[in-house]
Structure formats: structure tokens, C-alpha cells
C-alpha positions in Angstrom: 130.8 87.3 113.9 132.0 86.6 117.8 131.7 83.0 119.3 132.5 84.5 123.3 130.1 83.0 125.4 127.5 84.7 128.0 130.0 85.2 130.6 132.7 87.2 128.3 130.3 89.7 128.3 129.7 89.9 131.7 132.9 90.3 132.7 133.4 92.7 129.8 130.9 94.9 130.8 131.5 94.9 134.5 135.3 95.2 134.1 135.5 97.5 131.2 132.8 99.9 130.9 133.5 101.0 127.1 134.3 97.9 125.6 131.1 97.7 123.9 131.2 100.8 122.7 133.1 102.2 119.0 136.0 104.3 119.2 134.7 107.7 119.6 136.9 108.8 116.5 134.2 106.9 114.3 131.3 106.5 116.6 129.4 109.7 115.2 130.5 109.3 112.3 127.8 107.5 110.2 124.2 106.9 112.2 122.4 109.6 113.2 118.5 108.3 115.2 115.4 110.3 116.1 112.2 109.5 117.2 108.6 108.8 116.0 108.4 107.9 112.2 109.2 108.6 108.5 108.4 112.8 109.8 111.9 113.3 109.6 112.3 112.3 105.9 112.6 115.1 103.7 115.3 118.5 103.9 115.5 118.9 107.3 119.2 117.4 107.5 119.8 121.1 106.4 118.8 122.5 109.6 121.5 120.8 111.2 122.3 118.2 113.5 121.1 119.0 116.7 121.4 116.8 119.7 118.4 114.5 121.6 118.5 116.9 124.7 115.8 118.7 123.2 112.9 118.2 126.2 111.7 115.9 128.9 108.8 113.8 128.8 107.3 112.1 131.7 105.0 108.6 132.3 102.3 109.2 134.4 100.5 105.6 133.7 102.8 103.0 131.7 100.1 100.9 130.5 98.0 103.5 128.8 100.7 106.6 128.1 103.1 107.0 125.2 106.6 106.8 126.5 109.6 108.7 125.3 113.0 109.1 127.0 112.9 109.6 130.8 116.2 111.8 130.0 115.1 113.2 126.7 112.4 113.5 124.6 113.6 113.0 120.9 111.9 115.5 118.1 110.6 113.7 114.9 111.5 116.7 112.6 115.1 116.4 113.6 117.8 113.9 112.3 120.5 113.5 115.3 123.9 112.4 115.5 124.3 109.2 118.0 127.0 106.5 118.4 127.3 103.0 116.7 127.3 100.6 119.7 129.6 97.1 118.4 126.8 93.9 118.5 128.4 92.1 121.5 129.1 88.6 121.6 125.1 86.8 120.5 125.2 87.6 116.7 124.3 85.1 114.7 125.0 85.1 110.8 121.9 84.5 108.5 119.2 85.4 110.2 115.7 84.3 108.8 113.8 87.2 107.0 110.3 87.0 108.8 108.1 89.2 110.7 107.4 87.5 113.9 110.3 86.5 115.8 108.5 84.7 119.1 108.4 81.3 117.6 107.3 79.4 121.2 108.9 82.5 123.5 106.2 83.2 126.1 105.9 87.5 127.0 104.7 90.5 126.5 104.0 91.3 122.7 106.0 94.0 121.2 105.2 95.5 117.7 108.2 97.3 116.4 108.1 99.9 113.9 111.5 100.5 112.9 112.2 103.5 110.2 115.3 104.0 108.2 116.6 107.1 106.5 119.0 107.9 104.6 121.7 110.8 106.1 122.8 110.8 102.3 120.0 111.9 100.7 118.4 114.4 103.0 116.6 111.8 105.2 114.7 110.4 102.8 113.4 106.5 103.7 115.9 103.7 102.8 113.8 101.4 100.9 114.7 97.3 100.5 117.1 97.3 103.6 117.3 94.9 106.0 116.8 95.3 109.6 117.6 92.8 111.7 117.1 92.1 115.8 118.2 90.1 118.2 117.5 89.7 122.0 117.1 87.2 124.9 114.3 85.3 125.7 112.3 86.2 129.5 115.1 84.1 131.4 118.0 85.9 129.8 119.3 83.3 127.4 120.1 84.0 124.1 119.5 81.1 120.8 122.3 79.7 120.0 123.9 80.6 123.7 121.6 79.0 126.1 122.8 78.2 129.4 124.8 81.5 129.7 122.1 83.0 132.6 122.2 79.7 134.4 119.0 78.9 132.9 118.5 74.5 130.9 116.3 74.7 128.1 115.9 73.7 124.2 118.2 76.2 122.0 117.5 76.0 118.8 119.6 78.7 117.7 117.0 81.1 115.6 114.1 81.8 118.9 114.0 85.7 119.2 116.6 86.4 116.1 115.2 87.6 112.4 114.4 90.7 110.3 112.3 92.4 108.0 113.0 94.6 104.6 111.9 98.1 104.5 109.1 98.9 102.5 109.3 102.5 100.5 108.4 104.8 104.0 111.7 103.3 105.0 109.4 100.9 107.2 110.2 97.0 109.0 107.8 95.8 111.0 108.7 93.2 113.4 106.8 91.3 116.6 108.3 89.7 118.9 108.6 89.6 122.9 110.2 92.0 125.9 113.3 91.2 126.3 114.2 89.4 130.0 117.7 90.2 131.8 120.3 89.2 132.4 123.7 90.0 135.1 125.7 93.6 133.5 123.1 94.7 131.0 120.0 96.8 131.6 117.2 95.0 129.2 117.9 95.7 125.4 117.8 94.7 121.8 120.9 94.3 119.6 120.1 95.6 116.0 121.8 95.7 112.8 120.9 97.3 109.3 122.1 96.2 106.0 121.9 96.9 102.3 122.3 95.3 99.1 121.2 92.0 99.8 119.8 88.6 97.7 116.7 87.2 100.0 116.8 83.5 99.6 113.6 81.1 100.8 113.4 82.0 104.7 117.1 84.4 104.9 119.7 86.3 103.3 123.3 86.0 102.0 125.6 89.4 101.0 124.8 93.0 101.3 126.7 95.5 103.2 126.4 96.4 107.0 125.7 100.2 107.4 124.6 100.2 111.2 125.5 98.3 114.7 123.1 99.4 117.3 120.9 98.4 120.1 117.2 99.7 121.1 116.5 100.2 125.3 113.2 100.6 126.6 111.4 102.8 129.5 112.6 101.9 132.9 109.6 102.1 134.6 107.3 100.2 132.5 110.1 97.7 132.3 110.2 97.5 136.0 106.4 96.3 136.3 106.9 94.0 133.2 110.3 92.2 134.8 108.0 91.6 137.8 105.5 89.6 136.0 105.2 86.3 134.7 107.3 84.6 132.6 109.9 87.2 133.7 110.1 86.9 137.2 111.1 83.3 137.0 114.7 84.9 136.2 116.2 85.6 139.3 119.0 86.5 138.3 120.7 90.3 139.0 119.3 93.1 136.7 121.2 96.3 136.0 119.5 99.3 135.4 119.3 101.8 132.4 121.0 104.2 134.4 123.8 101.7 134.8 124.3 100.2 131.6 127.8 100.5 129.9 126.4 101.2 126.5 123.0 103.2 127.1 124.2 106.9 127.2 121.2 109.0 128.6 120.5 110.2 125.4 117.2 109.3 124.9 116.2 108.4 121.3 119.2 109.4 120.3 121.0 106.4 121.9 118.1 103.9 120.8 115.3 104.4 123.2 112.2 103.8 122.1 109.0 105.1 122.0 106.4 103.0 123.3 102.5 102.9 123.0 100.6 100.7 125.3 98.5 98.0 123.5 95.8 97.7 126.3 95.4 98.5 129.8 97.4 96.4 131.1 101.2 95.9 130.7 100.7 92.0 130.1 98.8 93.2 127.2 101.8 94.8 125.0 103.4 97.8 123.5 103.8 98.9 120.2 107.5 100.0 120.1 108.5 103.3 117.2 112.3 104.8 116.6 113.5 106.0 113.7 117.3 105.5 112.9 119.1 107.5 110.1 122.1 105.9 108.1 125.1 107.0 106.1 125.0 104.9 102.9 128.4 106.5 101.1 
């Protein structure tokens, strides 16, 4: 994929807003997201496309509520239309096929929940893909790009990068950590889907790419996590989601997701749901 570094897309983002993001000829043209889980499946791409902006939801406590967009709440029996985002410059090619992510990354647990469909076939799930993440660790730093937040420590190029295989509800689970910040992006997880591919011992080789996207997360509860430890050892600048380049105030429809608290406490984790829709012609 790209080999810029950490400060390209600094400057990328601060200098050219829409750099990151698909030309808008062919950015709604094949991914379409929604929120909560495998609901959607079924005929209900006949009732149309309909955007995100469908309600508001509010968070009155962020360690015990479910969170949807703070712009717009995202209905589970609709399949919307939203933009391919390009992956930036921290992909990594083969990416290990496992569950948990964390390998020694200290932070607050996420459990994703990550459903595909299939735009083609009236949003029914899209079995034996791949969907893979990526994010930085609670400094900023991304494997296999350390050093790009100002931050020394060990890279060994696969912390905080892997996927999972759908199962037939169209289902990857993955667990891993909130992601930290760094300077020109509000906190976010890159994420790409792909199909047709061999699984080898611990990764993957072929397949086609069918979606380029990122996932953001609640503001609020991200402003309490970002204060805590391991995060608030990163210093650096933080931008918010109302200031990202790429995040579009569409709610789920521009990859927010929903989020269930694990405990009482923040420290104590979130389960993380979205359901994304693909165009596999």
C-alpha cells in the first residue's frame, strides 16, 4: 500500500482537508453502513436508500448508556449510502487473521462487532469475508510507524493490526484497545473488507478489496477515556470529531459506532456494534 510516514499525514490533513477522502464521483458509489446488527439483512434495500439523518440520540451517562451518533442516530432496518474514506498512510499488507489484536497494548477493552451485508443481494450477510482493522496504540504510534507522535518504543510491526472472517450472520468479532491520538485526526480506526481470500497459518494472501473505511467513536465518552491512564501520557494535540477532515457528521452512516458500556466505569470497556453494507459486483 503507502510507505509515507506519520508526518505526511499530518500535513495532509491540516493542509488539504479532502485528501483522505475518494472522489465524490465514486465515493457513494459502492458502501452503503447502518447501525446495530444483521436487522438490516433481508428486502429492505427495496425501500430505498435513505440517509443517516434519521434522529438524534443523546448520552446522559457514558459509562452505563448505549451511544449512537451525537449528530444522528442510524436506524437498523435501513441500509444507507455513505462514502469510501482512502486508508491513509499506516496500512500494512498481510495482516494476521486473529481475534484479539492487543498483543501487550495497555487500554480500555473494546469488543467489536462488525456486520457485513451485501448491497447485492438485498442486504443479506456477507459470509467468509475478511475484515480487517487497524489503529494506534494509547500514545498515538502506529506498528510498523513508531516514532511518528514523538513517542520511543518497541515496533514490532503487527501490535493493534489483524482481522477476522465473517461467520454466516455476516459477523467478525474483534478485541482490541481505544485507540489514543494523535496531531490532525480526531481518534479513529482504519478498516478494510475483502473477499475471496486463501487463509494461510496466522494471515491471508489474495482476495479482492470491496471497502476502505474508518470507524469513529462518541466524543464524550472519548473525552473521559483520553484523560485517563495510559492515554494521558500522550500529550500531544488532539483534534476533535467535529474537526476531523474525514469524519462527516453523519453518524453511522460515516462509521460511528455504537457503543455499550462494559461496566460502570469507562476504564472497564465498551462493546463497539456497526453494520457496514458492500457492493460485491
Amino acid at each position: 500500500m503507502t510507505g509515507n510516514n506519520e508526518h505526511n499525514e499530518q500535513l495532509d490533513n491540516t493542509n488539504q482537508p479532502g485528501r483522505h477522502r475518494r472522489d465524490k464521483g465514486v465515493q457513494r458509489r459502492r458502501v452503503l453502513i447502518g447501525g446495530g446488527t444483521a436487522a438490516v439483512v433481508g428486502g429492505l434495500a427495496v425501500a430505498g436508500f435513505a440517509s443517516a439523518d434519521t434522529g438524534s440520540s443523546s448520552t446522559t451517562d457514558s459509562a452505563t448508556s448505549t451511544t449512537a451518533s451525537p449528530q444522528a442516530s442510524a436506524s437498523s432496518s435501513v441500509c444507507t449510502l455513505t462514502a469510501e474514506v482512502t486508508e491513509g498512510p499506516y496500512s500494512l499488507d498481510g495482516a494476521l487473521v486473529r481475534e484479539d489484536i492487543r498483543e501487550d497494548k495497555e487500554g480500555v477493552e473494546v469488543q467489536y462487532t462488525l456486520t457485513v451485508v451485501d448491497q447485492d443481494n438485498d442486504c443479506a450477510p456477507l459470509a467468509d469475508a475478511l475484515v480487517e482493522i487497524w489503529h494506534c496504540d494509547s500514545l498515538g504510534e502506529y506498528s510498523g510507524f513508531v516514532g511518528g507522535n514523538g513517542h520511543t518504543e518497541e515496533d514490532n510491526g503487527t501490535f493493534l493490526r489483524g482481522g477476522q472472517m465473517t461467520d454466516s450472520n455476516g459477523q467478525a468479532g474483534i478485541t482490541s484497545i481505544w485507540p489514543g491520538h494523535y496531531v490532525s485526526r480526531a481518534v479513529h480506526v482504519h478498516l478494510r473488507v475483502h473477499t475471496d481470500v486463501t487463509l494461510t497459518d496466522d494471515s491471508y494472501t489474495g482476495g479482492d478489496l470491496i471497502h476502505t473505511g474508518q470507524l469513529f467513536f462518541d466524543p464524550d465518552i472519548n473525552e473521559e477515556i483520553q484523560a485517563i491512564s495510559p492515554y494521558s501520557d500522550n500529550t500531544t494535540k488532539e483534534t476533535s470529531l467535529a474537526d476531523d477532515t474525514i469524519y462527516d457528521d453523519g453518524g453511522a452512516s460515516s462509521g460511528l459506532l455504537t457503543l455499550t458500556a462494559l461496566g460502570s466505569s469507562v476504564s472497564d470497556g465498551y462493546k463497539a456494534t456497526l453494520t457496514m453494507g458492500v457492493s460485491t459486483a
